[in-house]
C-alpha positions in Angstrom: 0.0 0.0 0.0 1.3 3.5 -1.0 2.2 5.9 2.0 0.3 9.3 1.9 2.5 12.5 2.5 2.0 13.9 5.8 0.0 16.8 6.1 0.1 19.4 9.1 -3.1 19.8 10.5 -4.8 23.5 9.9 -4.8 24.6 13.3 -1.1 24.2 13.2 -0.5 25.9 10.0 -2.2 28.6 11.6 -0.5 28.6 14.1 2.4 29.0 12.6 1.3 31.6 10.4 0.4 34.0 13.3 4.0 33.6 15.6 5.8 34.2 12.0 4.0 37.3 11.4 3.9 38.1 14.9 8.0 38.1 15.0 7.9 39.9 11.6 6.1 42.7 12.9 8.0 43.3 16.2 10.9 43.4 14.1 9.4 46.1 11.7 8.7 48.0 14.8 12.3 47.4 16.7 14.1 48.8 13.8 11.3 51.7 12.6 12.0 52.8 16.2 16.1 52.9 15.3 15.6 55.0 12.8 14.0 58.1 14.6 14.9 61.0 16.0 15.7 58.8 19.4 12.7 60.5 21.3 10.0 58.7 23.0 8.0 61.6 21.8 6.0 61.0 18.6 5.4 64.4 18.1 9.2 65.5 17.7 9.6 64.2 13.9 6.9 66.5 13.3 9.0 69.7 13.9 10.9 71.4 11.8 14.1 73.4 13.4 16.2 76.8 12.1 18.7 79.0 13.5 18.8 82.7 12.3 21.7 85.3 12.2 19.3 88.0 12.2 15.2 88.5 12.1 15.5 89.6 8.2 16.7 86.1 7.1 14.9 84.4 9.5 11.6 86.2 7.8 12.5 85.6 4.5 13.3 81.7 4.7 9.9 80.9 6.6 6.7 82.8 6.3 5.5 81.1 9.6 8.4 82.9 11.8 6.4 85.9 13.1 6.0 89.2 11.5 6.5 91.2 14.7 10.7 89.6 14.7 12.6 92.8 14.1 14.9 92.7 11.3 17.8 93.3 13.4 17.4 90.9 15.9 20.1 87.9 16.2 20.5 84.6 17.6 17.6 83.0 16.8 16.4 79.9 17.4 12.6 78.5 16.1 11.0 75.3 16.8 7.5 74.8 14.3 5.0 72.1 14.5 4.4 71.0 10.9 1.0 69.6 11.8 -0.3 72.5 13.6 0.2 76.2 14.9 2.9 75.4 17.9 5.7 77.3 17.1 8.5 78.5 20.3 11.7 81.2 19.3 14.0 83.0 20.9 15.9 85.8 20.1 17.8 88.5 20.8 17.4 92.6 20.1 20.3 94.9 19.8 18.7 97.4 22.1 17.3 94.9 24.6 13.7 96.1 24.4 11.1 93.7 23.6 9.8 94.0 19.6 7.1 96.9 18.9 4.6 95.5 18.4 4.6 93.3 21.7 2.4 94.9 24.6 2.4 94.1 28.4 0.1 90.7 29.1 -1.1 87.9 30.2 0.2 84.4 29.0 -1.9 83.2 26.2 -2.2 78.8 25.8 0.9 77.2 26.9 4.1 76.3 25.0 3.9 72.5 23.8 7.2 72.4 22.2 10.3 72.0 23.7 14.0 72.5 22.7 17.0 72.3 24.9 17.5 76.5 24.5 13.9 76.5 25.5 13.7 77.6 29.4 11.0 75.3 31.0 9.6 78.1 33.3 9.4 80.5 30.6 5.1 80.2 30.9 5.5 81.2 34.5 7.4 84.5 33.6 5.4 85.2 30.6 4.6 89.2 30.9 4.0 90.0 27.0 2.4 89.6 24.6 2.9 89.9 20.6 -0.3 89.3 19.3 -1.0 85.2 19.1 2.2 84.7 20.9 3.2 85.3 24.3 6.8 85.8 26.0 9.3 86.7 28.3 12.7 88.3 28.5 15.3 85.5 30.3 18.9 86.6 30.7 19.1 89.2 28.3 16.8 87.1 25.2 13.4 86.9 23.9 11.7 84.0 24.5 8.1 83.5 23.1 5.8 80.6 21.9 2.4 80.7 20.4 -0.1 77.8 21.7 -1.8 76.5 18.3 -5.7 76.6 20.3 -4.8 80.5 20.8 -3.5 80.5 17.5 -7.0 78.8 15.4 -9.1 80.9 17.8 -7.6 84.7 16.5 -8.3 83.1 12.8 -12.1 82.8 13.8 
C-alpha cells in the first residue's frame, strides 16, 4: 500500500502563520524605532528646526516665523510644528527692548514644544504679549511661543 504525505493539521498551520507574522512585525517595529529622532515623543519628527543670524533672514526663509521679529534681531532659534500652529523662538534685540509690536500681558495657551534653549519656566514668567504669541525676557533674550488653540481661535 502506497504511504500518503504527511499533512500538518490546519490549526497548526495557523499557528504557525500568526508567531511568523507576529516576529515579523516586532521586528518592523524594533528597527522603525532605530531610525527616529531617538525620542520617545511622537510628536518630535513632526518639527521642523532653524537658526537665524538675524530676524531679516529668518523672515525671508519661513513665512510662519512671526511678523512682529525685528529685522535686526540675532541669535535666533525657532522650533514649528508642521502639523499645527505650535511654534517657540528665541531671540535676541540689539537694544534689549522687547519687539514693537509686543504689549504688556497675560500668558496666552501654553508652549507645547520644547527645545534644549527653550527655558522650562518661561510660561511662569510670561509678561508680553505679541499678538497670538506670548513671552518673556530671560537673561538678556526673547523668549516666546504661540499655543496653536490660541492660534486657530484669533483666525475665527
Amino acid at each position: 500500500m502506497p504511504r500518503t504525505p504527511h499533512r500538518p493539521h490546519p490549526l497548526r498551520i495557523r499557528a504557525a502563520r500568526t508567531t511568523l507574522c507576529a516576529f515579523g512585525a516586532a521586528a518592523l517595529a524594533v528597527s522603525l524605532t532605530a531610525c527616529g529622532s531617538g525620542s520617545n515623543n511622537p510628536f518630535d519628527d513632526h518639527q521642523e528646526k532653524s537658526s537665524y543670524d538675524d530676524g531679516a533672514a529668518a523672515k525671508s526663509d519661513r513665512k510662519s516665523v512671526p511678523r512682529w521679529l525685528p529685522d535686526d534681531a540675532t541669535d535666533i532659534k525657532y522650533v514649528m510644528s508642521t502639523t499645527g500652529d505650535d511654534r517657540i523662538i528665541k531671540l535676541t534685540t540689539p537694544d534689549g527692548k522687547f519687539p514693537k509690536q509686543c504689549v504688556k500681558g497675560e500668558p496666552q495657551g501654553k508652549p507645547r514644544l520644547k527645545a534644549d534653549w527653550f527655558p522650562s519656566d518661561v510660561a511662569a514668567k510670561a509678561d508680553t504679549n505679541c499678538g497670538t504669541w506670548s513671552g518673556a525676557r530671560i537673561d538678556g533674550a526673547f523668549y516666546a511661543w504661540q499655543d496653536k488653540d490660541v492660534a486657530m481661535k484669533a483666525r475665527g
